[in-house]
Each structure stands twice: as C-alpha cells, then as structure tokens.
N, C-alpha and C positions, 0 to 999 in steps of 0.2 A: 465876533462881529456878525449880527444879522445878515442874513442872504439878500437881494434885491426883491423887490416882487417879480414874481415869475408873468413872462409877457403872454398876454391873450390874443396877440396876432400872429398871422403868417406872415411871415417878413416876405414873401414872394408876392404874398397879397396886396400887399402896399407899394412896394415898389411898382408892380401894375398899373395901379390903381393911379400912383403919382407919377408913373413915363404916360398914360395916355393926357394927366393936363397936362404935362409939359409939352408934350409933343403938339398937345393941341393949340396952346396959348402960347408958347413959347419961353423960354428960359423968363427976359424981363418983364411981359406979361402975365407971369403966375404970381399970384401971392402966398403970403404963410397961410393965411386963411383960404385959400384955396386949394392948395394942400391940405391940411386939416378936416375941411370937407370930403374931399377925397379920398383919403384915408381913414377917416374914424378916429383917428388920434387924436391926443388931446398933445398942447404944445410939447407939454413935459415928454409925455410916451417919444415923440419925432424926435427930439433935442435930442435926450439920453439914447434912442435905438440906431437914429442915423448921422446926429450929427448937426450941420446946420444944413442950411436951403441948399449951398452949393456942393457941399457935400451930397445930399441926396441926390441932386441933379447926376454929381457924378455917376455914381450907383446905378441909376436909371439908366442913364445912357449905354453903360457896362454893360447892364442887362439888358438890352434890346441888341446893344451889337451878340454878346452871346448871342443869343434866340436867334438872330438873324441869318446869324453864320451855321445854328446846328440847323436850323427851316430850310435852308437852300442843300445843305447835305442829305437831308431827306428826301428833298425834292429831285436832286438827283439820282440817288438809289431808288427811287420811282420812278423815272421816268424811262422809255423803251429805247431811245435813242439820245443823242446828243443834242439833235435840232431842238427834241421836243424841250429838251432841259432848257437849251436856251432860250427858246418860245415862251416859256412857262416864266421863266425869271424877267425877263423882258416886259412880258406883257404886266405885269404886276405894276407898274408904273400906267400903262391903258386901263387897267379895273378900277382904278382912281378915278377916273373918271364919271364911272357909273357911281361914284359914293362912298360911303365909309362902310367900317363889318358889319354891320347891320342892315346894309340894300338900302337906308335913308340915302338918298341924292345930299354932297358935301358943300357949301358955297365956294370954299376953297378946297382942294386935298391938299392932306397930310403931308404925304410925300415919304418918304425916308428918312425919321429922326436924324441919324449920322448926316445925312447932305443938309438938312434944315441947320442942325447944330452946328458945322462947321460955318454956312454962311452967317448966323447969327454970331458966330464968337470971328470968327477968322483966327488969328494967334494970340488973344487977349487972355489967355488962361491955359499954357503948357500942357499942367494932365489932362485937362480936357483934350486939346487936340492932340495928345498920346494916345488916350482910348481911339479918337476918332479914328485916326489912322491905323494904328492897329485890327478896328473893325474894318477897316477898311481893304486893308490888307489880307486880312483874310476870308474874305466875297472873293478877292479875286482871285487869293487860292485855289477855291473851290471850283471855280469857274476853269480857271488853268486845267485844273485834273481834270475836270470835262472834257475838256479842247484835247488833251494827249490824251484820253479814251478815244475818242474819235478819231486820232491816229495811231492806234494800234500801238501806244507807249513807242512809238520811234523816238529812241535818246535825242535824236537831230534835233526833235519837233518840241523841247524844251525852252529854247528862247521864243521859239511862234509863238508857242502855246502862254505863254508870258504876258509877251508883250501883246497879241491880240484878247487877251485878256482884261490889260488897261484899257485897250481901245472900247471893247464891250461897257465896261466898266463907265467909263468916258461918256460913251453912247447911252447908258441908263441914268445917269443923270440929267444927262438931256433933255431925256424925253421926259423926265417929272416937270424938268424947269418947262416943256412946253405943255404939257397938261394944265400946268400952274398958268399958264397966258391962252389957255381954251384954246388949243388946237385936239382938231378930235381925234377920237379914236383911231377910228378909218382912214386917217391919213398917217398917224405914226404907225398904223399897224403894218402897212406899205414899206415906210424905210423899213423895218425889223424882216422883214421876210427879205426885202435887198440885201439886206448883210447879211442874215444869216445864209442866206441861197449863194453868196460869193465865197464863205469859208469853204479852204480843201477838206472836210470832213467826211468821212464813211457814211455811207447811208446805215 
C-alpha cells in the first residue's frame, strides 16, 4: 500500500496560528473558513492532520495551557525574588490593557484562553473542561512552589503555600475580568501591591 503524502506543515505552526483565532473569536464565533485562512490548509490537509473543528479546538487549548505552564516556570527561574515573580505574573493581566503583542491598543483583551474557554463552554464538553482544569492546576503549581520558595521550604508552609495559591490564582482572574469592564491599570496595580505586601514572604 502506497504511503500518505508527506505533510508540508509544521503542526506547531498551525495550531499557533488556529489558538490565536480561537482565542480571538472564540470557540462559536470561529469558522472552518477561518481556520483555513489561518492555517494555509486546505479542508482536506485540517480534517486528515487534526481531526474536526472540536477536535482542533482541543489541541489548541492543550497547547496554550502547555506554553502557559512552561512561560510562568521560566518566569520564575528569572526572576530575583518571589514578590518580583508574583508582580510579573499578576501584572500580565494590567499589560492587557495597554494591547495585544504587537503594542496595537486591543478594543477588547484577550485575556487568558483557559478563563475565556471555561466561561464560554462551562461543563458542556467534559475533555474540554479536563484540559481546562488541569491547566489550571498546574499555574498554580507553579505558583505554590514560589510561595514555599519564599518560605525557605518549611514543610508546615505546604498548605499556605496551597491554598494562598488559589487565592492568587482567584485574584488573577479577576483582574482580567476587570480589565475586560475598563478598570485601569493604576488602580489594579494598587490591589496587587496590597496583597502581595500582606504575604509572610522572605524578602
């Protein structure tokens, strides 16, 4: 039997290319031809490499919460301190304001694919909301080990380090959803410096 034809994409390149319209348009505002667009592929190429639309969707989402969870792990082995870690992750919901990656000023921001996608599906589609929460879960992983970094790994400081973790967690989706209702900068920059100046954390 004949081999398939050998594919002329980068499959990371597409799924890029189709998590920024979803992210952009959202799941039921994207079409197959919008996709298509986006990709270079022709129907055939997307059908046989990813599947159908909700398929891809998944894939997408997969790959952003990946990326999301390995960006914030870098971000931390960059950064000098714990405040600044959480400063820097925090504020990334304030740079939204100023626009999208490009500096173009946004009518709406983006936000956080994972908090968009959840309010858009809620429970209507299981593995979806299995990826979600699993990306989910592991932001605040990440976030956790920051927080026992800045207590000197005290075992004790495993459930703080947790639970103020959701709390944080909690608190950044907030401030997207108030970004999204034009509260500015300058005034969520205020609560982030209140909380984070209230954590028992090492300087």
């Amino acid at each position: 039997m004949a081999s398939g034809r050998p594919r002329t994409f980068a499959e990371d390149d597409v799924l890029q290319a189709a998590t920024r319209t979803f992210w952009q348009q959202g799941y039921d505002g994207t079409s197959l031809q919008d996709l298509l667009e986006a990709t270079g592929l022709s129907k055939s190429s997307l059908y046989q490499s990813f599947g159908n639309k909700q398929q891809l969707f998944h894939a997408c989402v997969q790959r952003y919460a990946e990326h999301s969870v390995s960006n914030l792990r870098q971000q931390l082995q960059a950064s000098a301190t714990v405040q600044a870690f959480l400063r820097e992750w925090l504020g990334t919901a304030l740079r939204e304001c100023r626009g999208d990656d490009s500096g173009q000023p946004a009518r709406v921001p983006r936000g956080c694919m994972l908090v968009n996608v959840a309010t858009e599906f809620s429970q209507r589609d299981p593995q979806l909301a299995a990826i979600i929460d699993n990306g989910m879960v592991a932001i605040r992983a990440v976030v956790a080990e920051a927080l026992r970094q800045g207590q000197s790994n005290d075992p004790r400081m495993n459930l703080w380090a947790d639970n103020t973790a959701m709390t944080l967690h909690t608190l950044m989706v907030g401030l997207r959803t108030q970004v999204k209702a034009g509260v500015s900068a300058a005034a969520l920059s205020t609560v982030i410096d209140q909380v984070i100046g209230s954590l028992p954390l090492a300087e």
